[in-house]
C-alpha positions, 0 to 999 in steps of 0.5 A: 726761131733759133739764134742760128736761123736769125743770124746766118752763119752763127754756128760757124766757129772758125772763118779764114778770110783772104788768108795770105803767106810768102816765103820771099818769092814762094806764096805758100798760101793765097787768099784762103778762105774757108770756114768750120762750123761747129759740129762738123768734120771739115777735110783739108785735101791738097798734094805735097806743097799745096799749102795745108802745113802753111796754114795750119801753122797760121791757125795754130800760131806758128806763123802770123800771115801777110794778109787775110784774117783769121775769126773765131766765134766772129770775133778778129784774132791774131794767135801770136802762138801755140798758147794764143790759139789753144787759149782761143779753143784750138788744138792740134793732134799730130801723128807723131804724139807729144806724149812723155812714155813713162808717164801715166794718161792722167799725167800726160792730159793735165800736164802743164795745166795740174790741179794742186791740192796744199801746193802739191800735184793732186793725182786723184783728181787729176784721174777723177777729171780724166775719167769724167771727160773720157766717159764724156766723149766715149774715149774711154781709158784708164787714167792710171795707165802708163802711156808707153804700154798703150796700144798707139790708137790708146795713146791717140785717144790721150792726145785727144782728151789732152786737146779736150780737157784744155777747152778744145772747141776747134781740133785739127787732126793732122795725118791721125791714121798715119800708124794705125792699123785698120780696125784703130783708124776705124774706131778714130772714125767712130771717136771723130763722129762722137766728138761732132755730135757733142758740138766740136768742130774737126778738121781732118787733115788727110791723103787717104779718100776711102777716109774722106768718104767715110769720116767727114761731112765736107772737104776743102782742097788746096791745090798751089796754094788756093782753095780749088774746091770746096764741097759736101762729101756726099755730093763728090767720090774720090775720083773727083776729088783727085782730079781737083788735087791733082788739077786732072784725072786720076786713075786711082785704082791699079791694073794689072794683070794676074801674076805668074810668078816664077822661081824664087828669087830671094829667100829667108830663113830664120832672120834675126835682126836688132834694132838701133836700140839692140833689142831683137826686131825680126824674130825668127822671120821666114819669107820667100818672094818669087820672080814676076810677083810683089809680096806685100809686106802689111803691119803694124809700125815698128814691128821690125819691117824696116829692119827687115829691109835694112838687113836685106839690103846689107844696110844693118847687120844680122843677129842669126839667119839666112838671105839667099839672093837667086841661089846665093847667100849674101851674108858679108856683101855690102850694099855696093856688091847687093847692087851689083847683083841686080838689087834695086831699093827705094828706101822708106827715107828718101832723104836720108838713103835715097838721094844727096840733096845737094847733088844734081838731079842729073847726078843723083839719077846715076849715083850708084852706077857714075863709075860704070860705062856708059857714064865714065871713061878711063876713070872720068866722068862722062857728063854728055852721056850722064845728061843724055841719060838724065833728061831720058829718065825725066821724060819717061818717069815725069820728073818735074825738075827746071833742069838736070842740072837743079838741085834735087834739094829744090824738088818736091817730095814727089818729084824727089821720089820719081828721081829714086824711082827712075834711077832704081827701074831703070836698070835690069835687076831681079829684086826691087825692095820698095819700102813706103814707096808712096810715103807723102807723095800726091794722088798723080805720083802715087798713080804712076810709081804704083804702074811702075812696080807692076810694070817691073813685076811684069818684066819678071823682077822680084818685088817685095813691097813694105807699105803702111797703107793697106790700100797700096797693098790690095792694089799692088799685091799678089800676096800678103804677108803680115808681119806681127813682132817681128814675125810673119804671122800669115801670108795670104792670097791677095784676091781673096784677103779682106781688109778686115782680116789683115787687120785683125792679124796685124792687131793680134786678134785673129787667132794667127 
């Protein structure tokens, strides 16, 4: 008999017991309890605010909790920080990589951590180690590279082998799929299988479900900051794992009806737009979308589709190229004259260009249109009109907000962007750019802004749709168009695109 048959529970590497955090009166986390066990990919699921950054932080030793315990291979610790828990075989990749660009891979892994040979850096070894755990893993790269000429699912890899090579036994993925494109979140699945069967214990911290399905042998879900459900993958489907999120059923995939597309709306020709950097993003870019359909822009992060928003809401200025806007070309108006002309946005950061946070949600619901009657009269405000119109909106686009009269700071994110939304469809226009519409929402407000973009291209808006998740894309869209270094590289039929075809063209890879 083996010792994990004597002992039950022996090959569990990481227990949370009656894990406990407040934020004065906010209870974050409460009683939390779940275990990992070596070799297993553990899912953590949960909407905006259900507790999973809390806990991290608590297993990583960014916060020490108010009650509960945290063991490793059995024993009590207190991770006091960052260095306590990697000394103690915990490890977090974030989506965002903490990796020096102009540093080689073998540079970026020991850094910190260096083997020295007579007092100096000894490179070679430190390539030598690098390749050895690489080829160790199946990660393979080359330890010579520069870290700013790796593709970003390579540059993943680094921060994995950096994690491994400092005695990783327990490593957190935090939103790992963020900015890859399909066939790289594809080989990640690969990498986090490989790294199971070599006895690491993962957690996969996600909102995708076609992920959860596919890469993971169990999942725990917070919802409000408890444990809600805790299950073997095979025994669940993502519906269900929606409504233990969301706490009730979810529809999880869009119906709509065929699009019948009329004239052009908006209409690109040659478009050259810089960066922040003043180097050139949207090369040359062509695009056409048409009344009562939504174009669906696919890509690889930063290959110029925030600046293509940007320049045609009149937010960043052209180098070259036309944006003609039902017939008239709109070079020289500012966002204000773009709004006027029946152009609703809900930018990529609602935070930054969407909302003013210390405004009412009353008066963030009327920002761009407070001067206008029925909300003002003779030059004043007119606050029963301005609440009347508030409290309409709440209803019918299901924002939870105490009062009209509650800061749009206090909302969560979901509900911020349910504000951005209400306010952009609640008016009449002809062209809707929606850019990440659904960025770190919940499966329940996923599900209603994606009925409220079908709803507007049902009532004969434009819509051109900006989206990282190619699931939203095929949901929503009735055309495709991928956009490769700053250039349309294809514009397909949604019906008969495949995932897997976008993907290679996002990639470069399919000869487009």
């Amino acid at each position: 008999m083996s010792d994990s048959e004597e002992q039950p529970g022996a090959d569990v590497v990481l227990e949370v017991r009656g894990l406990t955090k407040r934020f004065g009166p906010v209870v974050a986390d409460s009683e939390v309890t779940l275990q990992l066990r070596r070799g297993e990919v553990l899912a953590l699921l949960g909407e905006n605010g259900a507790g999973k950054s809390t806990l991290v932080k608590m297993l990583v030793g960014l916060l020490r909790p108010d009650a509960g315990e945290i063991r490793i291979g059995g024993d009590v610790v207190r991770l006091r920080s960052p260095r306590d828990a990697i000394g103690r075989g915990i490890a977090v990749v974030h989506q965002h990589f903490q990796l020096v660009p102009v540093m080689t891979v073998a540079e970026n892994v020991v850094l910190g951590a260096e083997p020295t040979r007579r007092g100096l850096f000894d490179h070679r070894k430190a390539a030598a180690e690098v390749r050895a755990l690489s080829q160790r893993f199946g990660l393979a790269v080359e330890p010579d590279a520069v870290v700013q000429d790796l593709p970003i699912g390579m540059q993943q890899r680094v921060e994995i082998i950096k994690a491994l090579y400092r005695g990783a036994e327990i490593l957190i993925l935090d939103e790992p799929t963020a900015v890859l494109t399909p066939v790289e979140t594809d080989e990640l699945l690969r990498i986090v299988a490989e790294l199971a069967e070599r006895g690491v214990g993962i957690i996969f911290i996600t909102h995708k479900l076609r992920e959860v399905m596919n890469g993971t042998d169990r999942v725990v879900v917070l919802r409000d900051g408890r444990v809600v459900g805790d299950v073997a993958t095979a025994d669940t489907d993502e519906a269900g794992l929606a409504a233990l999120m969301v706490g009730r059923p979810v529809v999880l995939h869009v119906d709509k009806e065929p699009a019948t597309p009329g004239a052009t709306v908006l209409e690109i020709r040659g478009l050259e737009v810089d960066d922040d950097r003043g180097r050139l993003a949207v090369r040359g870019l062509d695009l056409d979308v048409r009344a009562g359909e939504i174009l669906g822009i696919a890509g690889v992060q930063d290959n110029g589709q925030r600046e293509l928003v940007e320049a045609i809401c009149a937010m960043r200025p052209r180098r070259a190229g036309t944006v003609v806007l039902a017939g008239r070309e709109v070079e020289g108006l500012d966002v204000r004259a773009l709004h006027d002309l029946g152009v609703a946005h809900i930018p990529e950061d609602r935070d930054k260009h969407g909302l003013v946070g210390g405004y009412f949600v009353a008066e963030n619901l009327v920002l761009n249109r407070f001067d206008q009657a029925p909300f003002s009269r003779w030059g004043r405000r007119d606050f029963a009109a301005i609440q009347r119109w508030a409290r309409q909106l709440i209803a019918d686009f299901d924002v939870r907000t105490p009062s009209v009269y509650a800061r749009t700071d206090a909302l969560s994110g979901g509900n911020k962007q349910k504000v951005v939304v209400a306010r952009e469809l609640s008016r009449e226009s002809v062209l809707l750019v929606a850019a990440q519409p659904t960025r770190g929402v919940d499966v329940g407000s996923i599900e209603f802004i994606h009925q409220q973009l079908v709803a507007a291209r049902d009532r004969g808006v434009a819509v051109l749709l900006v989206s990282a998740e190619l699931e939203e894309l095929f949901a929503l869209s009735d055309r495709i168009a991928v956009i490769r270094e700053g250039r349309v590289a294809a514009v397909l039929d949604a019906k008969s695109a495949t995932r897997e075809t976008v993907g290679l063209i996002m990639a470069g890879a399919a000869g487009h």
